[in-house]
N, C-alpha and C positions, 0 to 999 in steps of 0.2 A: 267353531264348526268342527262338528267328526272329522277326521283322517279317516283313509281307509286304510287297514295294517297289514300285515301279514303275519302269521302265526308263528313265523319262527325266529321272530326279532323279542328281545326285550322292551323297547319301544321305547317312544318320547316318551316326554310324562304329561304331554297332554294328552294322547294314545291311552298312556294307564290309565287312568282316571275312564277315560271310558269302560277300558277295556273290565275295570275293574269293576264298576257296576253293574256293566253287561251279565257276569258271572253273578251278580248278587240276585241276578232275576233268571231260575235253573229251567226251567220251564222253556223260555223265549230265548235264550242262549244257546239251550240245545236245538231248537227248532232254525234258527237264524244261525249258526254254524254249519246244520245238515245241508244245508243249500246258500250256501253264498256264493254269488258269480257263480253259479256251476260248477263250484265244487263244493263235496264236503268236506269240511278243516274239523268236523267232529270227529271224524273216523282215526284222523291224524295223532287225538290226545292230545288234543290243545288243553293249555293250560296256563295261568296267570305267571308270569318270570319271577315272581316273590323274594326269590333266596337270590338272584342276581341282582335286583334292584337293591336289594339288603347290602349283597356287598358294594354295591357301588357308591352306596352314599356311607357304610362303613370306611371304604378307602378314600371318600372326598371324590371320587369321577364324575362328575355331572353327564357323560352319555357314556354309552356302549359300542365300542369304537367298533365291532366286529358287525352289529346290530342298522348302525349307522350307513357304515359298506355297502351292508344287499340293500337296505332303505334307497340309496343314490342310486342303486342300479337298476331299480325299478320305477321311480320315482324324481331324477334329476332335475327336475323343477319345482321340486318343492322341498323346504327345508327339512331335516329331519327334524331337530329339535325348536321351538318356538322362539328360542333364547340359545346363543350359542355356547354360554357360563351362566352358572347357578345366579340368577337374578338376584338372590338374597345379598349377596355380597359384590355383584357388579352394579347393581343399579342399570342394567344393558335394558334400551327397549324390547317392546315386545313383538316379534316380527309378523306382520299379518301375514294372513296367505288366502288366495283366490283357490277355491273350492268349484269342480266343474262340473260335478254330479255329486245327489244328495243318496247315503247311505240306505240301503233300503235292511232296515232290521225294523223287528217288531214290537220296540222297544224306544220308547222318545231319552235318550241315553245323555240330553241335556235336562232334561226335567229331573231325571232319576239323578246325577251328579249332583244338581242343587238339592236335591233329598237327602244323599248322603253328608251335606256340609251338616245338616244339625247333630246327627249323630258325630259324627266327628267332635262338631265343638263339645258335646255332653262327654265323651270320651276322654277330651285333652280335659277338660275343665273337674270333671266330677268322679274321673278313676285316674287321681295321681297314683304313682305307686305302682300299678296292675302289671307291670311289666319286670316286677320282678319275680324270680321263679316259682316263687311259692303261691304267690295270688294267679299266676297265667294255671298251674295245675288244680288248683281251684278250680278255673272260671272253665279250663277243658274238662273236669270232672262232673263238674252240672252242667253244662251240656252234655256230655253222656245222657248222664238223668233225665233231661229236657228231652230227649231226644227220646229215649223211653216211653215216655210221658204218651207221644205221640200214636203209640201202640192201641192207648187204652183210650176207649168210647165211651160216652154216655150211658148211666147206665136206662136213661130214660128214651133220648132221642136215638139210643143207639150208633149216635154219628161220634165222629172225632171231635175230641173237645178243642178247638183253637185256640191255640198256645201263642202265649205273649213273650218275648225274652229278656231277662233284664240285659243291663249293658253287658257286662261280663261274658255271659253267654252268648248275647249278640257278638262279641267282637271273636268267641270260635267257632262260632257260626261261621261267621262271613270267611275268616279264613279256613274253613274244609271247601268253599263252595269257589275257594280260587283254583280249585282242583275237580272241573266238573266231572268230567270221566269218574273219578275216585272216590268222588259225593257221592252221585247217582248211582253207583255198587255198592256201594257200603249203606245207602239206606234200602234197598231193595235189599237185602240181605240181614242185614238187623232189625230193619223196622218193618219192614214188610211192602213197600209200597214209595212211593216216588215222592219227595217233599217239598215242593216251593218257597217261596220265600219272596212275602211281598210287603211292602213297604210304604204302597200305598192308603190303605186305610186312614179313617180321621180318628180324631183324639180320643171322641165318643166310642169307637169299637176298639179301641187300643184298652181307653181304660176299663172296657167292661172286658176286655179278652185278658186283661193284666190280674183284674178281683177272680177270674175265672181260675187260671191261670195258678196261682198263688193258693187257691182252695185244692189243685186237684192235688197239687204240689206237697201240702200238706196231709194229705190222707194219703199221699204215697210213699210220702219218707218220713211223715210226722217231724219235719225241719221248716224252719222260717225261708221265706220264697227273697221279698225282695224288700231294700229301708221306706217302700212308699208309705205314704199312709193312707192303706186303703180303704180305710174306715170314715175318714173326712168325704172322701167320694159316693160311698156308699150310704149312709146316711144326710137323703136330702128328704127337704123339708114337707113334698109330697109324702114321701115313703115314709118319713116320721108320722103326718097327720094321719096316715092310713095304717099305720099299725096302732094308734091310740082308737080310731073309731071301731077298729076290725084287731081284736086283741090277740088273736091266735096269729094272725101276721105279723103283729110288735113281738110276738114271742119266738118267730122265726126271725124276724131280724135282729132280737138280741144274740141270737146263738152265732147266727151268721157274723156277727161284730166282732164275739168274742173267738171267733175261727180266725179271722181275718187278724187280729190284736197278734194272733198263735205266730199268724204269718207272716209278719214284718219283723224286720228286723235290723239291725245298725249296719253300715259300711264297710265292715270288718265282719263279715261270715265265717264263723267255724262249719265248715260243712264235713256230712260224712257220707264216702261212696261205700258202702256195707250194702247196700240196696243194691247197686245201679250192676245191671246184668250184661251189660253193651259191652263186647271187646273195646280194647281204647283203637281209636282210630288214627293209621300214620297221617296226621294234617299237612305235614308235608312229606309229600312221596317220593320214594328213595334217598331220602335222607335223614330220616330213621327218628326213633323219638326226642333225642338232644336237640334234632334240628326244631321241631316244635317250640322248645324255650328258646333258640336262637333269632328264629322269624318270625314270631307271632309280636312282638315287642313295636315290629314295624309299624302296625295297623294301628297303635297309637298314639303314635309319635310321627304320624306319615305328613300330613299337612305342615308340621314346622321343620320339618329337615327337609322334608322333598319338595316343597312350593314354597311355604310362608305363606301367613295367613295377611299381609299386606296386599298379596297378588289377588284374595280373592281368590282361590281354587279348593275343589275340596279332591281329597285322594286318597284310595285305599281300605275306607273301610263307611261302611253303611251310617 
């Protein structure tokens, strides 16, 4: 069950884990901060603890002994942390607690956590390595790009094209947006216009937002998007039959094929930011661009240092 927190704590880590989500949906965060209990904690520059949680599982502390303090003073019936030592290595139960009013945000912030466990596991399981400095200034430099991307319209519907991220990008994503205030400026300012970030979609608009995605990718940097293979997806047995009866369409979808073949690409991306016009953005604010390679390494490595994946909890990043 949610906690309800307060903005100027580091938090438990079952706190995070909400809190953490909360932030990945910029929209309903903003709106559910503007008015909570009658007050606004937006105005305050709330923001995700990132670099303190960093260092505390850098120095082995399982809480925030300062964080914990105001937690009891407001709060003395209920624990701060769920576990009073890191569960990983006490095997310590887990402490329930009686909840006596339910959270009113607009946001189901248990659903949206179990959404982040998969990403999480693609993250641990499918970008070993990403945490080191050279692939993290990659994965910040396309999203720049990505982020770009987002400027330009159709040139048909005239609308924005819906942009799909690979993981890489998703996981800089997610950490500018643990900085709402700093997000929400910086894409009104670069991109023009206020940017969401949603999660919920199914597979079927993921993967047609991913072939989209990857083509606009390619006529904008003429570089390969992401290792899917989106050509397996793309050609189905419909679309086959209908390009052999209907041949001016089997001839757009070979062109289409061989864009898509342009676009994929191995595990290992040479990328080049020669295109990408976006100032870089401080992902973490006030503590400048080194702290960027210092904290970002969290988000993917968060689930086994800060819960364990025995507990059953997902944390930190989408």
């Amino acid at each position: 069950m949610v906690r309800l927190f307060l903005y100027l704590l580091t938090h438990g880590r079952d706190v995070a884990i909400c809190f953490h989500v909360h932030c990945l949906s910029p929209f309903r965060f903003m709106k559910d901060m503007a008015n909570h209990d009658g007050k606004n904690l937006w105005q305050t520059g709330i923001a995700f603890p990132l670099e303190r949680l960093y260092e505390l599982i850098q120095t082995e502390q399982w809480s925030d002994s300062d964080s914990e303090t105001i937690w009891n003073e407001h709060y003395p019936e209920t624990p701060y942390q769920l576990w009073a030592s890191d569960p990983i290595v006490s095997n310590e139960p887990l402490k329930l607690q009686n909840v006596n009013e339910t959270p009113k945000f607009s946001l189901d912030l248990v659903a949206a956590s179990l959404r982040q466990r998969v990403f999480t596991t693609r993250m641990v399981q499918e970008c070993e390595g990403i945490d080191c400095p050279s692939d993290l200034e990659r994965a910040v430099t396309r999203y720049h790009k990505f982020l770009q991307l987002m400027r330009k319209k159709d040139k048909i519907t005239r609308k924005y094209i819906p942009l799909v991220p690979t993981l890489d990008i998703d996981l800089a994503w997610h950490t500018h947006q643990l900085y709402p205030q700093a997000y929400r400026e910086f894409c009104l300012e670069f991109v023009g216009r206020q940017i969401n970030h949603n999660d919920t979609f199914d597979e079927t608009i993921i993967g047609n937002g991913l072939r989209d995605t990857s083509l606009a990718w390619l006529n904008a940097y003429n570089e390969p998007y992401t290792p899917a293979d989106l050509r397996k997806a793309y050609f189905t047995r419909s679309r086959i039959a209908f390009g052999i009866v209907f041949p001016p369409y089997g001839i757009f979808m070979f062109r289409v094929g061989r864009k898509l073949k342009m676009a994929q690409t191995g595990i290992l991306m040479k990328l080049m930011s020669a295109n990408c016009q976006i100032p870089t953005p401080d992902l973490c604010v006030g503590i400048g661009n080194a702290g960027v390679m210092r904290v970002i390494p969290i988000a993917a490595r968060a689930v086994e240092e800060v819960v364990g994946d025995e507990h059953d909890w997902s944390l930190l990043v989408l």
